[in-house]
C-alpha positions as CSV (number, residue, x, y, z in Angstrom):
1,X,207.2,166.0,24.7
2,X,204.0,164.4,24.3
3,X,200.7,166.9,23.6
4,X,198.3,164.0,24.0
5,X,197.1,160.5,24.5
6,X,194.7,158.8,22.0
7,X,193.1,155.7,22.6
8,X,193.2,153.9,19.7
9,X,192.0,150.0,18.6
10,X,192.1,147.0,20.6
11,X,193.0,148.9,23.5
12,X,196.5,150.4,23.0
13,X,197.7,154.0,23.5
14,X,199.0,156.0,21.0
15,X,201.2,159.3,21.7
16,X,199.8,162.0,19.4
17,X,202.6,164.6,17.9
18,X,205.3,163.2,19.8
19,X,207.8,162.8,17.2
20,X,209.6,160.2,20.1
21,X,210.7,157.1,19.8
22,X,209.1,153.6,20.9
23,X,211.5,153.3,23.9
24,X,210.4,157.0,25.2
25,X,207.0,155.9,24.7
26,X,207.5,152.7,26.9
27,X,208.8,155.0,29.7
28,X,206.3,157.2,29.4
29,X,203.5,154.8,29.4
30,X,204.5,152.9,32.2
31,X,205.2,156.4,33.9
32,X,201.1,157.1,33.6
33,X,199.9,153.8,33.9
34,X,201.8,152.4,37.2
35,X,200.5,155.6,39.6
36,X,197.2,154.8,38.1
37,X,197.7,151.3,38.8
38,X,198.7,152.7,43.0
39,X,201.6,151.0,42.0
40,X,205.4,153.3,42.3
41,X,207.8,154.2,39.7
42,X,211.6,153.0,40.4
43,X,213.3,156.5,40.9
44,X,216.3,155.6,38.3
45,X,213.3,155.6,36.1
46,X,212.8,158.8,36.1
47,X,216.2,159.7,35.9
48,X,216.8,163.1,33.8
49,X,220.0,161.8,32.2
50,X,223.1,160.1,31.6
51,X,226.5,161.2,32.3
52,X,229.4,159.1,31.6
53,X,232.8,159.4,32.6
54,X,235.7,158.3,30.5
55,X,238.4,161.1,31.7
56,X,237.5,162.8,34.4
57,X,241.1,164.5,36.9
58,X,239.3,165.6,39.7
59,X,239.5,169.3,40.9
60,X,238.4,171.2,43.9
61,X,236.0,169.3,46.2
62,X,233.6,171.9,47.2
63,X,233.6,172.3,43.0
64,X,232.3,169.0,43.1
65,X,230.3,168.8,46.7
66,X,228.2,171.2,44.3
67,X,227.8,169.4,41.0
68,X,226.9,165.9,43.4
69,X,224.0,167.8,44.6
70,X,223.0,169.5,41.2
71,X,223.2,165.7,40.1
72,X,221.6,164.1,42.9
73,X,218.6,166.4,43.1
74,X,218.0,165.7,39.0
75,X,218.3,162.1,39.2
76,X,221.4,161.6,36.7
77,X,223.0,158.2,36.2
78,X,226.6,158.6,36.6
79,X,228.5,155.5,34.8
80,X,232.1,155.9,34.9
81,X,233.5,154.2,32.3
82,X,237.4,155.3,32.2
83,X,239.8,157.2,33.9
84,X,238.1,159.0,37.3
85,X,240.8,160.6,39.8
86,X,240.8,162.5,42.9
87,X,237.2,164.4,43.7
88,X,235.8,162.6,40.5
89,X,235.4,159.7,42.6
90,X,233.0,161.2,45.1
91,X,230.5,159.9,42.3
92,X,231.1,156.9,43.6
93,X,228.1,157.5,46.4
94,X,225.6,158.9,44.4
95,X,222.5,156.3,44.2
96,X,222.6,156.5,40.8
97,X,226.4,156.0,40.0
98,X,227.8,152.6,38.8
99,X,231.3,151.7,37.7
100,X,232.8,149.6,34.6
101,X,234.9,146.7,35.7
102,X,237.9,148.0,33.4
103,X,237.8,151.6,35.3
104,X,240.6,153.0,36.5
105,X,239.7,155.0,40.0
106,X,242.8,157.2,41.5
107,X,242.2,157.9,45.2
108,X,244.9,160.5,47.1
109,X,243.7,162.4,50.5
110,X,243.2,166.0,50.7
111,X,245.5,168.6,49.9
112,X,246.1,172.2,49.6
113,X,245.7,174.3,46.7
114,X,249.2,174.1,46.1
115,X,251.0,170.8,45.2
116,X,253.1,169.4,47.9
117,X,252.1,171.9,50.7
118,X,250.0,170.0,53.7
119,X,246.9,171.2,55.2
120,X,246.8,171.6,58.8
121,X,246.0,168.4,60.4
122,X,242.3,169.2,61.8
123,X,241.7,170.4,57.7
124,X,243.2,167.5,56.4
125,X,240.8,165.1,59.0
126,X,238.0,167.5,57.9
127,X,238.5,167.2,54.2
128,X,239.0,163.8,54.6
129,X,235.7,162.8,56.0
130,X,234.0,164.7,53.8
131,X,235.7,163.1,50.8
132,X,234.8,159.8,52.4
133,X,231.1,160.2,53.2
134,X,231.1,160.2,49.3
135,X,232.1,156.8,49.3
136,X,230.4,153.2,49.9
137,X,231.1,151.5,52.7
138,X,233.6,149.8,52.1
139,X,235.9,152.1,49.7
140,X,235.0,154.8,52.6
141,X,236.9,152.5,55.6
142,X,240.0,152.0,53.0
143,X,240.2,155.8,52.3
144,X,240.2,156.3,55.8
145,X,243.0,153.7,56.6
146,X,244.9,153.8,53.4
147,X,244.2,155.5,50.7
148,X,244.1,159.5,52.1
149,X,248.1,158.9,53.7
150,X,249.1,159.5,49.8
151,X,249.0,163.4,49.7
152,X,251.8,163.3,46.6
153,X,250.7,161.1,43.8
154,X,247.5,158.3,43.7
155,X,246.5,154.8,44.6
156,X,244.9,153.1,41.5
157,X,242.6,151.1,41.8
158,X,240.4,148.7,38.9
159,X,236.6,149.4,38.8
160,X,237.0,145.7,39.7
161,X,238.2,146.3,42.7
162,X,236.1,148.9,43.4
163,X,232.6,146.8,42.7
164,X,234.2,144.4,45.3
165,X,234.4,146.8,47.8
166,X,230.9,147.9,47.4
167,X,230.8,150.4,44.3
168,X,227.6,149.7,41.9
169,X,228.5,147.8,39.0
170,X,228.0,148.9,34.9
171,X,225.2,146.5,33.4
């Protein structure tokens, strides 16, 4: 972190003992100078950090409920750039998540702890909304038609397809 700002000649700033590097010192600057200016800083930003997914099998969703609102409340870019299954692709409604064209996303509905055993049906529509307010609009309406009737297995899907149902696209 920086300790200091120096004004140096013909006007430009200089970070004192910062040891960072001239990209850092473009964020930061235009960090302190835009609230000065009255103008506002675009959240991404201010984004902590960068995660990106290349292999990512899911898990438990109320694992993940948790780590979407550890990475929601620090501002971390989520770029999936591989293999993202099951809960993994609740990342897909984070504001800050975006999605490689050559993804592969694997959507299945909920299901019990154990492999092939249903939930009851008012778990299975609760579980299911949850997964699906996770989703943008559009991936969220084919979950709920489609994509959650396969309990045994996935439905692949390109990050392709999923930018042209709505997903944020990889720059």
């Amino acid at each position: 972190m920086f300790t200091y700002l120096n004004l140096r000649e013909r006007g430009s700033f200089r970070f004192a003992k910062s040891g960072l590097s001239r990209i850092t010192h473009a964020v930061m600057f235009v960090a302190l100078a835009l609230p000065m200016a009255g103008l506002a800083l675009p959240k991404v930003a201010l984004s902590q950090s960068v995660s990106v997914i290349r292999q990512d099998s899911g898990g438990s969703v109320e694992t993940r409920l948790r780590q979407i609102a550890q990475l929601r409340k620090a501002g971390t870019r989520i770029e999936i750039r591989g293999q993202c299954q099951s809960a993994c692709t609740m990342f897909l409604g984070l504001p800050n998540a975006c999605v490689a064209r050559s993804s592969r996303l694997g959507f299945h509905g909920p299901q019990s702890q154990y492999y092939g055993i249903s939930l009851p049906p008012d778990d299975f529509e609760y579980w299911s909304r949850v997964m699906a307010d996770h989703y943008p609009q559009d991936i969220r309406a084919w979950f709920m038609d489609e994509a959650r009737q396969t309990t045994m297995g996935l439905i692949t899907i390109t990050g392709a397809d999923a930018i042209k149902m709505g997903a944020r696209a990889c720059g």
